[in-house]
Every structure is written in structure tokens, then in C-alpha cells.
C-alpha positions in Angstrom: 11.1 25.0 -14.7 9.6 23.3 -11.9 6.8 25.0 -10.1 7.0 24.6 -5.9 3.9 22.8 -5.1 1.6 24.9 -2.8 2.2 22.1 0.5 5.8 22.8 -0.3 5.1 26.5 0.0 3.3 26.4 2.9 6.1 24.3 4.5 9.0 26.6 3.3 6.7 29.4 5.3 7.0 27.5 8.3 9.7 27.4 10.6 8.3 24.1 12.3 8.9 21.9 9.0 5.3 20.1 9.9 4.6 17.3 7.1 0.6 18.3 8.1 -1.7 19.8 10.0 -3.6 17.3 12.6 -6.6 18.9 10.9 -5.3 17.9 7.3 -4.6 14.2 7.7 -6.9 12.4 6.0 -5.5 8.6 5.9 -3.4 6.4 8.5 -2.0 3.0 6.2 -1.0 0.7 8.8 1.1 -2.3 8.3 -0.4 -4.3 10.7 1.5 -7.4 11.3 4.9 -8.5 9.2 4.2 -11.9 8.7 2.7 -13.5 5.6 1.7 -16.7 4.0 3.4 -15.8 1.0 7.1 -15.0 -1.0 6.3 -12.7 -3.8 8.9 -12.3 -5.7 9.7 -9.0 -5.7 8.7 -8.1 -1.8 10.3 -6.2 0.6 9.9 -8.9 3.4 11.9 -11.8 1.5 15.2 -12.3 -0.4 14.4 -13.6 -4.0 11.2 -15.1 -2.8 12.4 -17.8 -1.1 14.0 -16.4 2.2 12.2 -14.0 5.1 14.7 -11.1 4.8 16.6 -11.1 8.1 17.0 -7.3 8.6 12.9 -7.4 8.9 11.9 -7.7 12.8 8.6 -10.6 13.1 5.8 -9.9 14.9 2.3 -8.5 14.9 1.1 -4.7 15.5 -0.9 -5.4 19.5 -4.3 -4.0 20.3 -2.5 -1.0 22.1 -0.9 0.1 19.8 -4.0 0.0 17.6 -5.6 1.7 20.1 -3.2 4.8 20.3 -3.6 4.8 16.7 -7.3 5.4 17.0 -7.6 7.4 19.8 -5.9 10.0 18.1 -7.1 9.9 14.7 -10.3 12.2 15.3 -11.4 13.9 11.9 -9.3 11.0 9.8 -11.6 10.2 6.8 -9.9 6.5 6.0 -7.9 3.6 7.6 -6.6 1.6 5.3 -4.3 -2.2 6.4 -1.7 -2.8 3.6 1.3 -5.3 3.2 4.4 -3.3 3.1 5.6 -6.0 4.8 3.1 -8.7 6.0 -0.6 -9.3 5.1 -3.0 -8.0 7.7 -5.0 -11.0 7.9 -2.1 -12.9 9.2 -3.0 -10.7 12.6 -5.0 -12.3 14.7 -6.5 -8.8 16.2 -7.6 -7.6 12.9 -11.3 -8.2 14.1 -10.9 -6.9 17.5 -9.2 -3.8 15.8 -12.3 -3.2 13.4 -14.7 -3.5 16.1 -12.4 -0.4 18.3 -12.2 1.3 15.0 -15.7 1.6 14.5 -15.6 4.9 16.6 -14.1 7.1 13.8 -17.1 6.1 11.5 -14.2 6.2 8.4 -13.5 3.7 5.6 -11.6 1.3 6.2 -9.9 -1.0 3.2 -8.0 -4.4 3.6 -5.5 -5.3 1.3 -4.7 -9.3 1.4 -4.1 -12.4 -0.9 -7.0 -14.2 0.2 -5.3 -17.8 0.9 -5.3 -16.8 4.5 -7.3 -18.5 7.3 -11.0 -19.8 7.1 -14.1 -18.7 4.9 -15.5 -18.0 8.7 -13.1 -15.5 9.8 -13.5 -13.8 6.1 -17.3 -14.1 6.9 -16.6 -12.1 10.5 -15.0 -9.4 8.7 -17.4 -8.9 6.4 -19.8 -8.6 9.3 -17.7 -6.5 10.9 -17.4 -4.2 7.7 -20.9 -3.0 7.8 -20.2 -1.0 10.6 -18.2 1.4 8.5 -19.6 4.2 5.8 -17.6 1.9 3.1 -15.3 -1.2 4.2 -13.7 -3.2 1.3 -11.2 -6.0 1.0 -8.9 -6.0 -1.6 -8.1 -9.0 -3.0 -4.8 -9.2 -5.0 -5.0 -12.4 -7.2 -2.2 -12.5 -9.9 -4.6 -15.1 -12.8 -6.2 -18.1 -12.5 -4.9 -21.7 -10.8 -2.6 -22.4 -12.9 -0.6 -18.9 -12.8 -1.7 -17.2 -9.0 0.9 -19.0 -7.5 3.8 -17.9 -10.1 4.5 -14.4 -8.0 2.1 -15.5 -5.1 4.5 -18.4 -3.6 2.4 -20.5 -1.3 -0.6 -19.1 -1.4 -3.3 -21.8 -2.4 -5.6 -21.0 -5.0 -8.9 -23.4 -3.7 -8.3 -21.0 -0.5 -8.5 -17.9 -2.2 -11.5 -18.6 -4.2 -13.4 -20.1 -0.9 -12.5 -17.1 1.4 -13.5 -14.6 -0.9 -17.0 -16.4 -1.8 -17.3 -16.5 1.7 -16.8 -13.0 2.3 -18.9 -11.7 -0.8 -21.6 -14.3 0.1 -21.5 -12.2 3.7 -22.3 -9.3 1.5 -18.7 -8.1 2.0 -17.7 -5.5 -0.9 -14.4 -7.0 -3.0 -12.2 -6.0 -5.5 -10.2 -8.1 -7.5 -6.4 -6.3 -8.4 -4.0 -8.4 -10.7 -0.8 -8.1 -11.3 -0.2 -8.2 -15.2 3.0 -10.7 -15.4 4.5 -12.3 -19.3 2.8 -15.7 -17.6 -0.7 -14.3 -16.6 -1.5 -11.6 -19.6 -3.9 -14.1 -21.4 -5.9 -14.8 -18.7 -7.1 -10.8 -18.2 -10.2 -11.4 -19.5 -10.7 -14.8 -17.5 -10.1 -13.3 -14.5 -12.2 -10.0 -15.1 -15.5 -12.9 -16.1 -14.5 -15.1 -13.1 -14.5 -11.8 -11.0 -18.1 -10.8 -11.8 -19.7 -14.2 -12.0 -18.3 -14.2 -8.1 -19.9 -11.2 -7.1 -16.7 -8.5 -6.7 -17.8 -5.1 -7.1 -14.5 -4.0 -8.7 -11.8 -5.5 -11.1 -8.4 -3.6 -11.4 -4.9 -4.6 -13.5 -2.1 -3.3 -12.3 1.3 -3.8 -13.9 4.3 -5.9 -13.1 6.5 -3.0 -14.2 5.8 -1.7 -10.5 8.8 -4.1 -9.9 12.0 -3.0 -12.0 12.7 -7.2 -11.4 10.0 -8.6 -13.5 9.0 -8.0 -17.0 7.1 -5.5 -18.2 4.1 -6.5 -21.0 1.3 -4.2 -19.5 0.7 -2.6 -22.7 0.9 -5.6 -24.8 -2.0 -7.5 -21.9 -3.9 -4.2 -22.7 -4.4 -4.2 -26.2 -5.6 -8.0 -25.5 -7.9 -6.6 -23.4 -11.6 -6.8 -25.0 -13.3 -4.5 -22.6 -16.2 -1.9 -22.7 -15.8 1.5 -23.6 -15.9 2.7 -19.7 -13.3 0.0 -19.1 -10.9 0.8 -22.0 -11.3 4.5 -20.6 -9.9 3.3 -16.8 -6.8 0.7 -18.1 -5.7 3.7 -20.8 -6.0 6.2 -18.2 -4.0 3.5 -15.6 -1.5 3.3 -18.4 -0.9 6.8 -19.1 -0.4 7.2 -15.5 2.4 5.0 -16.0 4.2 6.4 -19.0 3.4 10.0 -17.0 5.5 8.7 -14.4 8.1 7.3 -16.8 8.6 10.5 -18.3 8.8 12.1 -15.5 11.8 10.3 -14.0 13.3 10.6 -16.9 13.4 14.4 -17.1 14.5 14.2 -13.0 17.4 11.8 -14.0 18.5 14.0 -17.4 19.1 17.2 -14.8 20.1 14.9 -11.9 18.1 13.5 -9.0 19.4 16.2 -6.6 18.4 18.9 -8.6 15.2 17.9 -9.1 12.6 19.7 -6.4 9.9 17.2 -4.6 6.7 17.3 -5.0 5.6 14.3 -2.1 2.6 12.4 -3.0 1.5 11.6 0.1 1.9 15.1 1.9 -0.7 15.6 -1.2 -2.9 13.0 -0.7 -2.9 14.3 3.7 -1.2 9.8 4.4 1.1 8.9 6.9 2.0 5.2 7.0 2.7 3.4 10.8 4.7 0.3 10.9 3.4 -2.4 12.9 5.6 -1.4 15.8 4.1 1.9 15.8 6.7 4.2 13.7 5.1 6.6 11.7 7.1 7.4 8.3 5.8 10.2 5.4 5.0 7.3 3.5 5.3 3.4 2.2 8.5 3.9 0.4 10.4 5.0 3.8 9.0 1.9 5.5 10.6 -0.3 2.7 14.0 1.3 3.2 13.9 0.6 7.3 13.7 -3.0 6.6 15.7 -2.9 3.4 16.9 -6.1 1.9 20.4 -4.1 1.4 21.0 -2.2 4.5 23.7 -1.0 2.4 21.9 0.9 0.1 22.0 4.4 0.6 18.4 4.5 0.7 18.4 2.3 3.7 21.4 3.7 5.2 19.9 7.5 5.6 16.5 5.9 6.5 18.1 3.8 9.2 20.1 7.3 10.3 16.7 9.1 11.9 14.5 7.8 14.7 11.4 7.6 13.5 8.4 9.0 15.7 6.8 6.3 17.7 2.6 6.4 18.4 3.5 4.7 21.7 5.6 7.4 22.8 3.6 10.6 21.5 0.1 11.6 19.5 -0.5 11.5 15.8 -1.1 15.0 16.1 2.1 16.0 17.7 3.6 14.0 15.2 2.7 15.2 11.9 2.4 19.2 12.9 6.5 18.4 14.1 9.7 18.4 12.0 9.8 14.6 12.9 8.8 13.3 9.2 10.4 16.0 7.2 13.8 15.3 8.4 16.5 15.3 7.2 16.5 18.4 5.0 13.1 19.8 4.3 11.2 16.9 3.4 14.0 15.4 0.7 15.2 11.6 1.8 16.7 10.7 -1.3 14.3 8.1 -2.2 12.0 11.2 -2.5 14.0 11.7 -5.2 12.8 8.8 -7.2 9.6 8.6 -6.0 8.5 12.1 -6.6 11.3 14.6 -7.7 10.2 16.3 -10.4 12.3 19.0 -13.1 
């Protein structure tokens, strides 16, 4: 028996259908820009890794835009610039955006691959960075030379490692997130070393069974791992988190997907996500479904069926305390479904 999650309670009591309160939001991701220097394999902005997907419109989130963002995100705790579909550092405003952000006094983190641009512009950031109660860069580097470039097409390992020396050398805080493929599981430990000797502050694996494409040898790279006690604590705890989730779409799929009752991780966690053009979604798996390499799928096809809320057009706070993001039956798009349906 499923127990209704108290946000879903709350939101059954009200006859608005808000996804939050203005006061509750607590994190704006933004996809700032949709280009990138890479074709990873298993993203949403290429076919197969070798062709920009067509259905995905190019072009960079502008300073006003930005701004709007900002301007009405009073009280919001974090800001973090992901890659749904482009790396932020591809945008050439993301300096001049840090600098206007610096009113909300929140975190910011930057996710990127690193291989972008010169060590001075990584060097500007991390100047830029101290501004902030905690800004971080996160680095995602999938091994060592001879295996970053497997899943992160293009992307140039001498450029990686000199942009984030640069940036740590600034006293710019990193953290180093692999992807554990078959091809990179030996080098764990490598890159975990190489990671410290450079001065990152954090070392994370993450697994390649976050893409139903690639194969899955997380556990296997774990039990390789020769780690301290704390550190054997975090990748078992990482892991079960995994197999939790596992299970749990299991059970959803054993009873059905529709049957299952949602329990949405971001409405949890108080995120919205904004697409570089400014269309704010409940969260990152929506934003892969606008642009959806199948515009087919059903996914795509019901997200591609609502207009999305725009920041140019209306506040963050009119938009979150409205029906706009729980559309189009009380907060259940099917990928919800998926993502966080529960039995």
C-alpha cells in the first residue's frame, strides 16, 4: 500500500494544483545554453553520438533572460547550471551571469566536462566563485587519457586537465564525477589518486547504468575499489541507492505504471528546472522529453502537448504557486511514472 506523500496531500487540498509555494522553492537548475563540445553517447542533445539531434532548437540562454530568472528568485537557497542539453561553459555570459547572480548570496554549482575554452576563463570563474557562500564546478571526467574520450566524444583530455589546474590553482573548489563504463572500471582508483594529487575537494562515481544503452559493471568497479572505510561507506550507500531504485520500479511495473501513485522528487527536493529559452518544467526529465530524440514517443508527445510557462512572459513565483507545472492531471506526466511512481 502506497502512502500519499505529504506535498501530494497538501496539493490534493488545494484547488489551485500549485507544484510550490514561492516561499518553498529552494533551487532553479538552469540549462543555460544547448550547445556543447561534446557527443556522449547516450545524451539527449545527439542521435547515437554522432549527430546534433535535429528536434533540439541551438542557441544560448541571453543575459535577460538570466536576469528575470534572478530577479525573481528572492529566498532561493541554490542555482545550479547543468547540461540537460548543452554544457554551460559553452555560454559565453556565464561570467556576466555569475557576477548579476551575486545578489541572491546562494550557491551556485557548474556542471561541465572541462575541455572547454581557456585555463583563463576557468581562472575568471573561480574568481568569480568566491563571491558566493559555496560555488563549485563539477567536473565530469569518465577515466584517464586513454578512456575520457570513449563516452566524452571530442572532448580533449590535455584540456581538461589544464582548465581544471587552472581553476583549482585559482582556489576554485572541484569535484571530480566519473562515470563507471566496462572500459574505465580499472582506472577508479587512478582517477580517485590523480584527483587528490590535483587538489579537487570531492571525488564521486557514478554509474553507467544511469543509461539503459550502456553496460552496467558498477558493482563489479566497486568491489575493485580499495577505498577507506568513510569511502566504502558513500559508494555502498550510492549503490544501494541504486538497487532501491531498481526495486522500486520493479514493484511499479508488477501492478502497472498507471496504478502506481507519484511521489515527485523534485516537488520534494522544492527544484524547478528552466530551459535555456526560459520554459520552466517540474524537473530534468520533462526537459528531455521537449527535445526528445523520438518525438514519437509518448513521453515526448504529451510533453510537446502543454505550453510550458515561460520566465519571459510571467514570475517564478506566479509560476510555481499556478497549475502551470502540474498539468496535465495532478502532477502525473507519464514519465512521472518511471521516474517516481511508486506501489
Amino acid at each position: 500500500m502506497c502512502q500519499v506523500p505529504l506535498c501530494t496531500l497538501i496539493m490534493m487540498l488545494n484547488t489551485s494544483m500549485q507544484f510550490l509555494s514561492k516561499n518553498n522553492l529552494k533551487t532553479i537548475v538552469v540549462d543555460f545554453t544547448s550547445h556543447c563540445n561534446a557527443m556522449c553517447g547516450n545524451c539527449s542533445r545527439n542521435i547515437d553520438g554522432t549527430t546534433v539531434n535535429p528536434h533540439m532548437p541551438l542557441g544560448h540562454m541571453d543575459m535577460d533572460t538570466f536576469k528575470n530568472i534572478v530577479d525573481n528568485a528572492r529566498g532561493v537557497e541554490e542555482i545550479i547550471f547543468n547540461g540537460a542539453y548543452g554544457d554551460p561553459l559553452m555560454n559565453p555570459n556565464l561570467p556576466f551571469a555569475l557576477q548579476y547572480a551575486r545578489k541572491l548570496k546562494c550557491k551556485i554549482m557548474i556542471h561541465t566536462n572541462g575541455g572547454i575554452g581557456k585555463p583563463n576563463l576557468y581562472r575568471l570563474i573561480a574568481q568569480e566563485l568566491r563571491n558566493f557562500p559555496q560555488g563549485v564546478i563539477t567536473f565530469s571526467i569518465d577515466g584517464l587519457e586513454d578512456t575520457n574520450h570513449l563516452y566524452r566524444r571530442h572532448v580533449v583530455w590535455k584540456n581538461v586537465m589544464d582548465n581544471a589546474k587552472a581553476f583549482i590553482d585559482a582556489g576554485g573548489l572541484a569535484r571530480w564525477r566519473m562515470l563507471v563504463f566496462d572500459h574505465n572500471k580499472h582506472q577508479i582508483e587512478q582517477c580517485e589518486q590523480l584527483s587528490k594529487d590535483m587538489g579537487f575537494v570531492v571525488f564521486d562515481i557514478n554509474g553507467g547504468y544511469t543509461f539503459t544503452a550502456m553496460d552496467s559493471i558498477v558493482s563489479e568497479a566497486v568491489e575493485k575499489f580499495k577505498a577507506t572505510k568513510k569511502e566504502q561507506e558513500r559508494i555502498v550507500k550510492y549503490d544501494k541507492k541504486h538497487l532501491d531504485n531498481v526495486e522500486r520500479l520493479e514493484k511499479v511495473l508488477e501492478v502497472g505504471l498507471e496504478k502506481g501513485c507519484i511521489n515527485c522528487k523534485w516537488q520534494r527536493k522544492q527544484k524547478i528546472q528552466i530551459s535555456h529559452t526560459g520554459e520552466v518544467f517540474p524537473c530534468c526529465y520533462l526537459l528531455s522529453d521537449r527535445y526528445a530524440k523520438n518525438p514519437d514517443s509518448p513521453y515526448a508527445k504529451e510533453c510537446n502537448s502543454i505550453t510550458w510557462p515561460n520566465v519571459n512572459d510571467m514570475s517564478i513565483q506566479e509560476i510555481v504557486e499556478s497549475d502551470m507545472l502540474t498539468q496535465p492531471k495532478e502532477n502525473r506526466f507519464k514519465i512521472c511514472e518511471v521516474t517516481c511512481g511508486e506501489v
